[in-house]
Residue frames as qw, qx, qy, qz and C-alpha x, y, z in Angstrom:
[[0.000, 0.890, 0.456, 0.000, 0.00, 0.00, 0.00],
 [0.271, 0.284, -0.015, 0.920, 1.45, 3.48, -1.04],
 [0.283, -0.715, -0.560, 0.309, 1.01, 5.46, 1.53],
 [0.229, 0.428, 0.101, 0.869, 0.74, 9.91, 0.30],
 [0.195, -0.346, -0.502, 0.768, 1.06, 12.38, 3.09],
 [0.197, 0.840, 0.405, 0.302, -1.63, 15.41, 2.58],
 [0.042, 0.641, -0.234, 0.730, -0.89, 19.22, 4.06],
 [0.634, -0.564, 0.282, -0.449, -2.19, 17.76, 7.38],
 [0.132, 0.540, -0.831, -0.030, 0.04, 15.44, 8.41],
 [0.489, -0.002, 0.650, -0.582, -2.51, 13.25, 10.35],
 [0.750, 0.306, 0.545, -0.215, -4.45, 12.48, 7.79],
 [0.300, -0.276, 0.813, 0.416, -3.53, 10.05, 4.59],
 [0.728, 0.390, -0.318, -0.465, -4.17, 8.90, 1.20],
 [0.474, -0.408, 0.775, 0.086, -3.84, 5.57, 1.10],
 [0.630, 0.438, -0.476, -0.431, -3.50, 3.60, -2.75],
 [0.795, -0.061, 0.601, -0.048, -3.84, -0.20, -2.38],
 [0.013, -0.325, 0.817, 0.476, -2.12, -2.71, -4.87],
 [0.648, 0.450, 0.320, -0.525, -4.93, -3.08, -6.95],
 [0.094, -0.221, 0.834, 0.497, -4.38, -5.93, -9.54],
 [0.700, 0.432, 0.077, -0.563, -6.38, -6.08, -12.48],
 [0.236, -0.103, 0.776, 0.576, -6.97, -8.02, -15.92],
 [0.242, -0.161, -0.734, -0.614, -9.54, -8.30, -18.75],
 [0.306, -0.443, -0.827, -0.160, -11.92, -9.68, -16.30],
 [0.487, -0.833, -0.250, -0.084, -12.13, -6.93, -13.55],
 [0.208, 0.444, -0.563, 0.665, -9.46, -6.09, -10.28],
 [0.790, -0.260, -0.533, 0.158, -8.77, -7.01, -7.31],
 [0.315, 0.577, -0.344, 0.670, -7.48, -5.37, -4.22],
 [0.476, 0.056, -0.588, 0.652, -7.13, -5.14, -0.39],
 [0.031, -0.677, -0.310, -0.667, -9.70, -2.77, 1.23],
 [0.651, -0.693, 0.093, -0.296, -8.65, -3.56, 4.52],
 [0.840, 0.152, -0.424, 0.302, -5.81, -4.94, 6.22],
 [0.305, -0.909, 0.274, -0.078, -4.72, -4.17, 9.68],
 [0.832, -0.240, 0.184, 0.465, -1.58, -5.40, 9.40],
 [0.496, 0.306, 0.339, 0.738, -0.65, -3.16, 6.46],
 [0.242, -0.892, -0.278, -0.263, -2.62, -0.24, 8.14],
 [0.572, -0.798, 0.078, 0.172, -0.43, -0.19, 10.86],
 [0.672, 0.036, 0.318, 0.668, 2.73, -0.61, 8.66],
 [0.177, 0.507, 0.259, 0.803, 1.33, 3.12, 7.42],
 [0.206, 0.285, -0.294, 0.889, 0.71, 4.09, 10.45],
 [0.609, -0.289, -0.029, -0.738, -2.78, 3.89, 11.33],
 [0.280, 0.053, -0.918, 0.276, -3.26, 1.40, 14.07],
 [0.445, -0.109, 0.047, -0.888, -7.42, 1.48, 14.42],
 [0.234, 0.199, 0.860, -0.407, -9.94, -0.66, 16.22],
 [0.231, -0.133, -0.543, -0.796, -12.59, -0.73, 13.50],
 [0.199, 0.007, 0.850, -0.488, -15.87, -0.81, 15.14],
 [0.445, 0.599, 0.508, -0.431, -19.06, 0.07, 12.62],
 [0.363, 0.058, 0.641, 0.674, -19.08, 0.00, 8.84],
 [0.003, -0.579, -0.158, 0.800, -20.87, 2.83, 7.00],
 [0.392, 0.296, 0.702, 0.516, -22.56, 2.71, 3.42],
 [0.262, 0.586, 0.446, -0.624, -24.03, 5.97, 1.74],
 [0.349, 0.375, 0.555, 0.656, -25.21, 6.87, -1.69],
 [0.040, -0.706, -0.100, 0.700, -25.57, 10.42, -2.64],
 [0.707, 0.353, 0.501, 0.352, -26.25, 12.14, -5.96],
 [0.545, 0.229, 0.012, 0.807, -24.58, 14.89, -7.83],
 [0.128, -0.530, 0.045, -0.837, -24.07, 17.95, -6.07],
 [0.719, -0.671, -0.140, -0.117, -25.43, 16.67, -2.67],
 [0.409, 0.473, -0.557, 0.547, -22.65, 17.62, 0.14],
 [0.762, -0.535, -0.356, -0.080, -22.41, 16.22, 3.39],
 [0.707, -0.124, -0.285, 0.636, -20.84, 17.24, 6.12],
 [0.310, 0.665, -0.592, 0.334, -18.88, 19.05, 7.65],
 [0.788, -0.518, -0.141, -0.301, -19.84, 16.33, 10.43],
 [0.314, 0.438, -0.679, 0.499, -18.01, 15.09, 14.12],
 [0.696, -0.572, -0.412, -0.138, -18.72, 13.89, 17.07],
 [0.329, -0.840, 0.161, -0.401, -17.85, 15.57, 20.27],
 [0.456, -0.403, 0.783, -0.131, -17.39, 12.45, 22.24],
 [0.808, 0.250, 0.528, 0.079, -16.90, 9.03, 21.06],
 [0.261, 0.732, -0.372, -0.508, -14.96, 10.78, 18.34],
 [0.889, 0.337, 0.288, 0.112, -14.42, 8.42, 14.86],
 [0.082, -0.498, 0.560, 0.657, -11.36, 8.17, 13.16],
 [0.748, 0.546, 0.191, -0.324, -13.02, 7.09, 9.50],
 [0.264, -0.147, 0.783, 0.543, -10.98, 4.96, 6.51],
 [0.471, 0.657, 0.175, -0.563, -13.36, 6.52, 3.80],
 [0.260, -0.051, 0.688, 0.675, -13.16, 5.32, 0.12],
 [0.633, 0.430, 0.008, -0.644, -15.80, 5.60, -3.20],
 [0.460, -0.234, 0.849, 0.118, -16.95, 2.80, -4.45],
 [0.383, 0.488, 0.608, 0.495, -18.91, 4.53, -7.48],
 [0.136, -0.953, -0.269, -0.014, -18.89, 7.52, -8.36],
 [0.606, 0.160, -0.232, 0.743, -16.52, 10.53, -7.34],
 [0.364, -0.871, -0.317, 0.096, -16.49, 12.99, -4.67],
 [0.013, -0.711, 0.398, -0.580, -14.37, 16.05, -3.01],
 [0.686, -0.527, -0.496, 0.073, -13.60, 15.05, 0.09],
 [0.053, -0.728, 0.261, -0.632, -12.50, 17.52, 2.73],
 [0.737, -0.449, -0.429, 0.268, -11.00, 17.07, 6.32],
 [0.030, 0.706, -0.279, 0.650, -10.66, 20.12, 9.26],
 [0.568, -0.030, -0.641, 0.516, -8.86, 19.40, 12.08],
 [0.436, -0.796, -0.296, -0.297, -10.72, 20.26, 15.27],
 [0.752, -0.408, -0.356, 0.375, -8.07, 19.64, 17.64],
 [0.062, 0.969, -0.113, 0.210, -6.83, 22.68, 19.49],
 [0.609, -0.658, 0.300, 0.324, -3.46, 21.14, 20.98],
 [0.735, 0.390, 0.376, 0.408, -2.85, 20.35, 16.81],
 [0.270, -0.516, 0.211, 0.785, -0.66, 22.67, 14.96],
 [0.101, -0.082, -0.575, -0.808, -2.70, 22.48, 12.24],
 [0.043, 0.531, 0.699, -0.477, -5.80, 22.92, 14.39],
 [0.361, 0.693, 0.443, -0.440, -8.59, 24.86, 12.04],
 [0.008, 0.507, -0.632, -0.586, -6.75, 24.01, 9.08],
 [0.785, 0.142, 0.579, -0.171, -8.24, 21.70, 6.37],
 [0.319, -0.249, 0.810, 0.425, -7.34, 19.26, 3.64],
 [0.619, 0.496, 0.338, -0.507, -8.99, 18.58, 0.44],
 [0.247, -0.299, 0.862, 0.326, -8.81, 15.74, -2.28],
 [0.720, 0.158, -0.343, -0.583, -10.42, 14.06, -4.86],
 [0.491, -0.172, 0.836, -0.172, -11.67, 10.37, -4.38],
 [0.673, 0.284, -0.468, -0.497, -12.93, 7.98, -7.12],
 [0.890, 0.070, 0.449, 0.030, -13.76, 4.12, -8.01],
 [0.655, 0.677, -0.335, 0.032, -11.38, 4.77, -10.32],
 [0.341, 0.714, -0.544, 0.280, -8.83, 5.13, -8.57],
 [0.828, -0.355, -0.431, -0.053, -9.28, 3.36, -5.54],
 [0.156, 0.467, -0.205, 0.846, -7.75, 5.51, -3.73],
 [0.572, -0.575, -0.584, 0.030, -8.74, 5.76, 0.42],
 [0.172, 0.637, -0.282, 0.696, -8.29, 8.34, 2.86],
 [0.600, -0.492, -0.571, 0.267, -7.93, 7.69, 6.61],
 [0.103, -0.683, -0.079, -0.719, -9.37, 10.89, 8.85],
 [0.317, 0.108, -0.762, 0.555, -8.38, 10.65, 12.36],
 [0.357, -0.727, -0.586, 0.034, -10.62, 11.32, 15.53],
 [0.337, -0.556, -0.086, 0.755, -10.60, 14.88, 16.04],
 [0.038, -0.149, 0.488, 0.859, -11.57, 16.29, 12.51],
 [0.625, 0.450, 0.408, -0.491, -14.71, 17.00, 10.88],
 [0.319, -0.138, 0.882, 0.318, -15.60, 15.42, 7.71],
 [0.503, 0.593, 0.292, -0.558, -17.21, 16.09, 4.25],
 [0.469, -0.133, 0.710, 0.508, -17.58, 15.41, 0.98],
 [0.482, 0.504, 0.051, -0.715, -19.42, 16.71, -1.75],
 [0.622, 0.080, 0.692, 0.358, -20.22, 14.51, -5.15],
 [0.185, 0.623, -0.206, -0.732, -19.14, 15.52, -8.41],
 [0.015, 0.028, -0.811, -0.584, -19.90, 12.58, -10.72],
 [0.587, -0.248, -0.333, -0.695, -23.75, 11.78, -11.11],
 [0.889, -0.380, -0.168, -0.190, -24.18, 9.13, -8.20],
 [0.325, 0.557, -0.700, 0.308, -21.43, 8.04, -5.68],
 [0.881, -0.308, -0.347, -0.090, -21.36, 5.32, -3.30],
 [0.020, -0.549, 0.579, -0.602, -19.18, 6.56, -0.01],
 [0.767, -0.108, -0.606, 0.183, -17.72, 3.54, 2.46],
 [0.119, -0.808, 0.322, -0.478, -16.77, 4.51, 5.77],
 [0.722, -0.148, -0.594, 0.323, -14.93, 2.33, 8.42],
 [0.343, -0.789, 0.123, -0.494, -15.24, 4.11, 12.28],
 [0.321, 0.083, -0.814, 0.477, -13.01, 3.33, 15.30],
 [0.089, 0.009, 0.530, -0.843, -16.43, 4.61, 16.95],
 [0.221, 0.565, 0.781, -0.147, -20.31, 3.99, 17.38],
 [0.131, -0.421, -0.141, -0.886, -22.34, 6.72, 15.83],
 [0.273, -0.407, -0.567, 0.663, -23.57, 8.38, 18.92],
 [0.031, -0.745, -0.460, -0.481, -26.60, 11.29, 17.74],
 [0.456, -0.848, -0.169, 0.211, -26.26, 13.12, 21.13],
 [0.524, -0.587, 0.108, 0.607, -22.80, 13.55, 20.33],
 [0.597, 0.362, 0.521, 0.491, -22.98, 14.63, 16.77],
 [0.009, -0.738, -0.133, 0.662, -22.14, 18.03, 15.32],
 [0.656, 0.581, 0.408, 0.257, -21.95, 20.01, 12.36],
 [0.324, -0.514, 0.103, 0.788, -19.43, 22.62, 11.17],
 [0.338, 0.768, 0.143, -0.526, -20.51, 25.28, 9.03],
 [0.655, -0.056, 0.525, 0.541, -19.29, 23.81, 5.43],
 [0.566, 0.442, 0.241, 0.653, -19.21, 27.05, 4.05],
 [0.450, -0.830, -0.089, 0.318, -17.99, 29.13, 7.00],
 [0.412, 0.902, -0.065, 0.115, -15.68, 31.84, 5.46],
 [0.183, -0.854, 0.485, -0.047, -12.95, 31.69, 7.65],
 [0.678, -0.177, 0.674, 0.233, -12.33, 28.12, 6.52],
 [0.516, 0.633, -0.079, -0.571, -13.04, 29.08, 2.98],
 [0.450, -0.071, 0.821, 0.343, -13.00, 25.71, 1.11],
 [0.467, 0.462, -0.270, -0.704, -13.28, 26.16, -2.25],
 [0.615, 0.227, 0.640, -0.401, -15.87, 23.73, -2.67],
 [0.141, -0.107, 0.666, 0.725, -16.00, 22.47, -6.31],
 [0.394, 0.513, 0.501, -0.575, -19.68, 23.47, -6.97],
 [0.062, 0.113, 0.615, 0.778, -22.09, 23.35, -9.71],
 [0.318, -0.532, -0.410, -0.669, -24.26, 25.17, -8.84],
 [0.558, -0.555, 0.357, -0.503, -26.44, 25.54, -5.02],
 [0.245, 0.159, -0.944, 0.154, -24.97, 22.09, -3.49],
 [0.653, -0.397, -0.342, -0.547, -27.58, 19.88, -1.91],
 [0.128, -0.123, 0.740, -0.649, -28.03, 19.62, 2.40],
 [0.370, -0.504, -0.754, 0.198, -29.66, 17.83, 4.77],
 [0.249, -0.870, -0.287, -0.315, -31.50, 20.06, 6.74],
 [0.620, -0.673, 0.030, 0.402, -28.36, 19.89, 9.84],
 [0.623, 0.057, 0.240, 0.742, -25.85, 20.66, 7.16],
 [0.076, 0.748, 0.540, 0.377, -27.59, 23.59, 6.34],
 [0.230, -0.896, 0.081, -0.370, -27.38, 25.20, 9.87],
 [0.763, -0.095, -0.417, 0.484, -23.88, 24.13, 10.63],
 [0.475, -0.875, -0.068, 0.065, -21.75, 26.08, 13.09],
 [0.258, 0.804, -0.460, 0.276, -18.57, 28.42, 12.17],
 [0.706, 0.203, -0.522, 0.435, -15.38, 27.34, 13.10],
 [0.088, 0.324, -0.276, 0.900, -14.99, 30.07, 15.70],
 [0.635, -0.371, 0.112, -0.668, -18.45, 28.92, 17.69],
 [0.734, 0.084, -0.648, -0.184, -17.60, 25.05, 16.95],
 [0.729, -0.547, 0.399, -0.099, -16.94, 22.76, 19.81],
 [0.311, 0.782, -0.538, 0.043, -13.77, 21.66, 19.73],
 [0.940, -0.109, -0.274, 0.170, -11.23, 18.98, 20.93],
 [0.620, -0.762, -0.020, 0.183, -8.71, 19.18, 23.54]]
């Protein structure tokens, strides 16, 4: 597994050896042994499945407590995918990271606990995995404002992006609850 650092050090691309032929491919989509050889050394505990269609963005989402670290791929489809580091002892604390993901490429990204998490899709339909080191916990769930100026991700948009109704009325960086 090639493992490609982003601007936040924390959190990874990760490219499995992904052997094809004529008939299809093959590849790895897990493997804690080879996880932890790259560094990530995670108690998977809940497995995540979502379909979304173009122009629908989720996120910026986190949980307070019970934080999730998340091994996120696309398994049709392509997305943006965006991580912002909540943590205030982090030196890169209200910074965030932003990548493309695909079933092309096959191509995974592992988001630590401590970061919110979003993605927007940019092909017509996308199918978005998630692995969690954590329950989802509703009490603890938040939302960060995923187009709060002072993070100013330039969202690839086409046009008004489509929210849930929480994404809608996230919460600036600068009101968020944070990590320690």
């Amino acid at each position: 597994m090639k493992v490609i650092p982003t601007a936040i050090p924390d959190v990874l691309i990760l490219e499995p050896k992904v052997f094809g032929d004529d008939r299809g491919f093959f590849f790895e989509s897990w493997n804690r042994r080879s996880l932890a050889e790259a560094g990530i050394d995670a108690d998977f505990v809940q497995d995540n499945h979502s379909r979304s269609q173009k122009n629908v963005l989720r996120g910026l989402h986190y949980q307070i407590e019970h934080a999730q670290g998340k091994l996120v791929r696309v398994t049709a489809g392509a997305v943006y995918d965006v991580a912002v580091d909540l943590r205030r002892s982090s030196p890169t604390f209200g910074q965030w990271v932003g990548f493309g993901l695909s079933a092309a490429d096959h191509r995974m990204a592992w988001i630590p606990p401590g970061f919110a998490h979003g993605f927007y899709v940019i092909s017509d339909a996308a199918e978005f995995l998630y692995k969690t080191t954590d329950y989802y916990s509703p009490v603890h769930e938040r939302t960060l404002q995923w187009n709060d100026p002072q993070l100013a991700i330039p969202w690839p948009l086409d046009g008004e992006p489509l929210l849930a109704g929480k994404d809608k009325t996230g919460t600036p960086l600068a009101c968020a609850e944070t990590f320690g």
